[in-house]
C-alpha positions as CSV (number, residue, x, y, z in Angstrom):
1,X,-10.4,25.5,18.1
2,X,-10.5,23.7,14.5
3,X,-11.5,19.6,15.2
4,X,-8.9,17.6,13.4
5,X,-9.4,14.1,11.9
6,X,-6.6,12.3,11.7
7,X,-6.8,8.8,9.1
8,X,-3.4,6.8,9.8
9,X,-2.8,3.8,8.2
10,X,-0.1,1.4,9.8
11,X,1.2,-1.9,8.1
12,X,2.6,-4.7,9.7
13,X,5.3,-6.8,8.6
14,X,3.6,-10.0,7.5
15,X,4.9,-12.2,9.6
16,X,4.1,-9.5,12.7
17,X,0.7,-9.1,12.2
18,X,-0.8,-10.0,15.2
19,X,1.8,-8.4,17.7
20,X,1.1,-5.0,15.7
21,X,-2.4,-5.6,16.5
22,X,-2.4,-6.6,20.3
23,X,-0.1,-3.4,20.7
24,X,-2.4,-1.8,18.6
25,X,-5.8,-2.9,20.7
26,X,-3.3,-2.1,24.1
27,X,-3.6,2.0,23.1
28,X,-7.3,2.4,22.3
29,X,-8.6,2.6,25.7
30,X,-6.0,5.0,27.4
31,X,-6.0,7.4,24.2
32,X,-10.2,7.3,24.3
33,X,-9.8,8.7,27.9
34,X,-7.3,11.5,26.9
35,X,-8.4,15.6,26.9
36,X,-9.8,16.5,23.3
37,X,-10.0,12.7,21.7
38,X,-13.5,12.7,20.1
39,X,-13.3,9.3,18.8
40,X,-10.4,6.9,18.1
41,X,-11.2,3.5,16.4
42,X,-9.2,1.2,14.9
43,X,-9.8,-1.1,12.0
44,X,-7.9,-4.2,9.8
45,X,-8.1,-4.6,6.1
46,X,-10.5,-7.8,5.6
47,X,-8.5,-8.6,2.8
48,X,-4.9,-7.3,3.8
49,X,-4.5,-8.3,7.8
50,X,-1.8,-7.0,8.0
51,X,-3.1,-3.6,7.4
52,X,-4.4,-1.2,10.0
53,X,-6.4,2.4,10.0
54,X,-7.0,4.3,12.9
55,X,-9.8,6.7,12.5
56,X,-9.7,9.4,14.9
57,X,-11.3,12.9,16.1
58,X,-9.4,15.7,17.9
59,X,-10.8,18.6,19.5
60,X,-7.8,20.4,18.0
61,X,-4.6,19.9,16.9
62,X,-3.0,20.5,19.6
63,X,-4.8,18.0,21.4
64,X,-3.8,15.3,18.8
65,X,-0.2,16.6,19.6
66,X,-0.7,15.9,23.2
67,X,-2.0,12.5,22.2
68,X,1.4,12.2,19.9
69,X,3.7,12.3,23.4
70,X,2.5,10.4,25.8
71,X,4.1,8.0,27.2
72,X,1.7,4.8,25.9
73,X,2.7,6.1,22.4
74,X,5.9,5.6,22.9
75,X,5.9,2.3,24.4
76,X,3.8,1.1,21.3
77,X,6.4,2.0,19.2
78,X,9.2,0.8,20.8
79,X,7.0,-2.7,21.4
80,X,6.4,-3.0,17.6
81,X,10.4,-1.4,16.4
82,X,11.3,-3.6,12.9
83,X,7.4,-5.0,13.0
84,X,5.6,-2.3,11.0
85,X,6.3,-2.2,7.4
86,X,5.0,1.3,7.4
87,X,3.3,4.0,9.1
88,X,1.4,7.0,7.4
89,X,-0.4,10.2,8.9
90,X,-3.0,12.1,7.1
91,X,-4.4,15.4,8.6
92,X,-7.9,16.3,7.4
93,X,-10.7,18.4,8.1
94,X,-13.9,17.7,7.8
95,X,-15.7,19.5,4.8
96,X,-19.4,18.3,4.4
């Protein structure tokens, strides 16, 4: 198994900011007890609040995948549906 890093950077609509981050804060705790999460933390822009980054570390990918349907994902995204202004998912591996 290959560890995956996964950066994803979510913006909120401006005027949804802080409902994108209380659902936000709501998945940290259930997603840091799942099988294969390494590490999973979330951080705001201090000069864009309505921008978000979740850092996170995956035994594997298919972990991460696991991760992607579970049930608290999904009730995070319907909770914030027409709040985020976008959502983006970058891949990586680790290199040095």
């Amino acid at each position: 198994m290959t560890k995956l890093t996964i950066v994803a950077h979510i913006k909120a609509n401006a005027d949804k900011i802080e409902l994108v981050k209380s659902e936000l804060l709501k998945l940290i705790a259930t997603t840091r007890a799942e099988s294969g999460c390494i590490n999973y933390d979330l951080h705001q822009d201090n000069d864009n609040p309505a921008h978000f980054l979740f850092f996170e570390n995956w035994a594997s990918r298919e972990a991460w995948q696991d991760h992607m349907a579970n049930d608290h994902l999904k009730a995070y995204l319907a909770a914030v549906e027409g709040a985020v202004e976008s959502f983006t998912v970058h891949e990586m591996t680790q290199i040095g």
